[in-house]
C-alpha positions in Angstrom: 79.3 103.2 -71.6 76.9 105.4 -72.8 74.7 104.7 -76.0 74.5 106.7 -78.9 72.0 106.8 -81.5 72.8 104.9 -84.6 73.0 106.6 -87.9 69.9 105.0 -89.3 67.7 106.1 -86.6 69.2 109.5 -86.6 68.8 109.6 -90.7 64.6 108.6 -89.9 64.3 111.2 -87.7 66.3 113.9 -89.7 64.5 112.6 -93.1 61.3 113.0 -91.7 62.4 116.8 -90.4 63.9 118.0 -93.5 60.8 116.7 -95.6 57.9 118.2 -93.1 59.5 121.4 -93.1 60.3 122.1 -97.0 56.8 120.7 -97.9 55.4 123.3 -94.7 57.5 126.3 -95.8 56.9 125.3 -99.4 52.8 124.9 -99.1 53.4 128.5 -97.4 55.7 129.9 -99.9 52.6 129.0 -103.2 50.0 130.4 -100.9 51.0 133.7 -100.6 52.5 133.4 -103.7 49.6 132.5 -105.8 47.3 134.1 -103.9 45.5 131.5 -101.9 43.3 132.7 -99.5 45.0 132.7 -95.7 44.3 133.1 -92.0 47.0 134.7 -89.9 47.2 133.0 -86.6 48.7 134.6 -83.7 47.8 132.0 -81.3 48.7 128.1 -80.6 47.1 125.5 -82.1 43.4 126.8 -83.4 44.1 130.1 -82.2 44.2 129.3 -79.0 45.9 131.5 -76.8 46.0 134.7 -79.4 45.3 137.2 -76.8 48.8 136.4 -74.6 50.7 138.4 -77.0 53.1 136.8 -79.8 56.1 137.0 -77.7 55.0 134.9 -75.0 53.6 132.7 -77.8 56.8 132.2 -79.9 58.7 131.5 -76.5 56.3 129.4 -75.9 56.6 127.2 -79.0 60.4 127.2 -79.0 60.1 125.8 -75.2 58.1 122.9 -76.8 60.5 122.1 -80.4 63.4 121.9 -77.8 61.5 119.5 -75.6 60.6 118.2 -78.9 64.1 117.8 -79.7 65.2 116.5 -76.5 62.2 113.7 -76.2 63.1 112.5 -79.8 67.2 112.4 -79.2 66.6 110.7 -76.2 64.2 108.3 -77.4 65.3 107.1 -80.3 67.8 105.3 -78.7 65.2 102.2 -78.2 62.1 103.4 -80.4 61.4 101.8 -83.5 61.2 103.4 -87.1 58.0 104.9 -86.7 58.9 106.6 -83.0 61.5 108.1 -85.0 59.7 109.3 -88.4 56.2 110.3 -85.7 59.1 112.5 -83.6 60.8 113.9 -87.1 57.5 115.1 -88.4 56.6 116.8 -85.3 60.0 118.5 -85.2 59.5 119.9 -88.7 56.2 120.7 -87.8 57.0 122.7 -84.6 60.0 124.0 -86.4 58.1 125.3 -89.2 55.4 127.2 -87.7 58.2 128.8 -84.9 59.9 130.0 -88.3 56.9 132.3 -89.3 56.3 133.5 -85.8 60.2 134.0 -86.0 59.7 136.4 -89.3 56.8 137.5 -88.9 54.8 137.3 -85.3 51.9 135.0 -86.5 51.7 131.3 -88.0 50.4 131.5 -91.8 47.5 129.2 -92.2 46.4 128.4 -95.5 43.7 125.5 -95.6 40.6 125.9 -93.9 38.5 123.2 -92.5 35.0 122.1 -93.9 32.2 123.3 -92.2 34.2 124.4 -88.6 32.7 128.1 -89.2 29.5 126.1 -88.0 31.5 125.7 -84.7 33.8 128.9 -85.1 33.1 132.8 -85.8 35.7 132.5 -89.3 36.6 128.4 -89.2 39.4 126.6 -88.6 42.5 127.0 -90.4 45.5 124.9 -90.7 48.7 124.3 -92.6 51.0 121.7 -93.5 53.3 121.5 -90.1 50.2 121.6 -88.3 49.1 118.5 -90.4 52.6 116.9 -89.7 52.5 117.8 -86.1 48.9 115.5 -85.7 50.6 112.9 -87.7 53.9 112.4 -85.6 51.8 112.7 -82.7 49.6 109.8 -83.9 52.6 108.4 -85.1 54.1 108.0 -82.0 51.2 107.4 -79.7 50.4 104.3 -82.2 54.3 103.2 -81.8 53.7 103.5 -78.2 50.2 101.4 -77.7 52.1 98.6 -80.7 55.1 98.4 -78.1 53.1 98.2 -74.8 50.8 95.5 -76.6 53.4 93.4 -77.4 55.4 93.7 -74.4 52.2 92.2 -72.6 
């Protein structure tokens, strides 16, 4: 018989979606809209990859939501809570810069990074669903190492 997820994993994960992307589109939406000074990034994370061209790039990141999507579904099933909420940020993350490369070809970054100009001709910049993105990632690489250590 084949196991579904229950509905209080799937309302983590979803939770945890909905609430990365409004607070990434709605961080986005106050810096144009007040005027906050912003990097347009046409590459992957950091800018890598900029020179590939933005339609290989936005294919590129809806590959990885849906794998994304399909590692969280399928995962959930057994993960704990914080699997769940790691994999929902990083959806909502994902999902949220794909949106602006969706609309308009680039990723709108709007907070840059103490002293990375040292490091990088114009600094780092970042936004909320890349700060999501890192924190389901640690999320979920945390859940894993709790998990292993106590199965030991």
């Amino acid at each position: 018989m084949r196991e579904y997820i229950s509905s209080k994993a799937a309302l983590i994960c979803t939770a945890a979606f909905f609430i990365s992307l409004f607070a990434d589109r709605l961080t986005k939406y106050a810096a144009l809209r007040l005027g906050w000074n912003t990097s347009l990034n046409a590459g992957l994370s950091f800018g890598l990859f900029s020179e590939t061209g933005s339609s290989v790039v936005t294919a590129a990141s809806a590959v990885i939501l849906l794998i994304l999507l399909i590692l969280c579904v399928h995962c959930a099933r057994w993960r704990g809570p914080l699997f769940r909420l790691g994999g929902g940020f990083m959806l909502g993350g994902a999902a949220g810069n794909l949106m602006d490369r969706l609309s308009c070809g680039q990723v709108i970054d709007w907070l840059p990074l103490p002293i990375s100009e040292i490091f990088f001709r114009g600094g780092l910049w970042i936004n909320a669903a890349d700060i999501f993105l890192s924190a389901g990632a640690a999320m979920i690489i945390f859940a894993l190492w709790k998990e292993r250590k106590s199965g030991s």
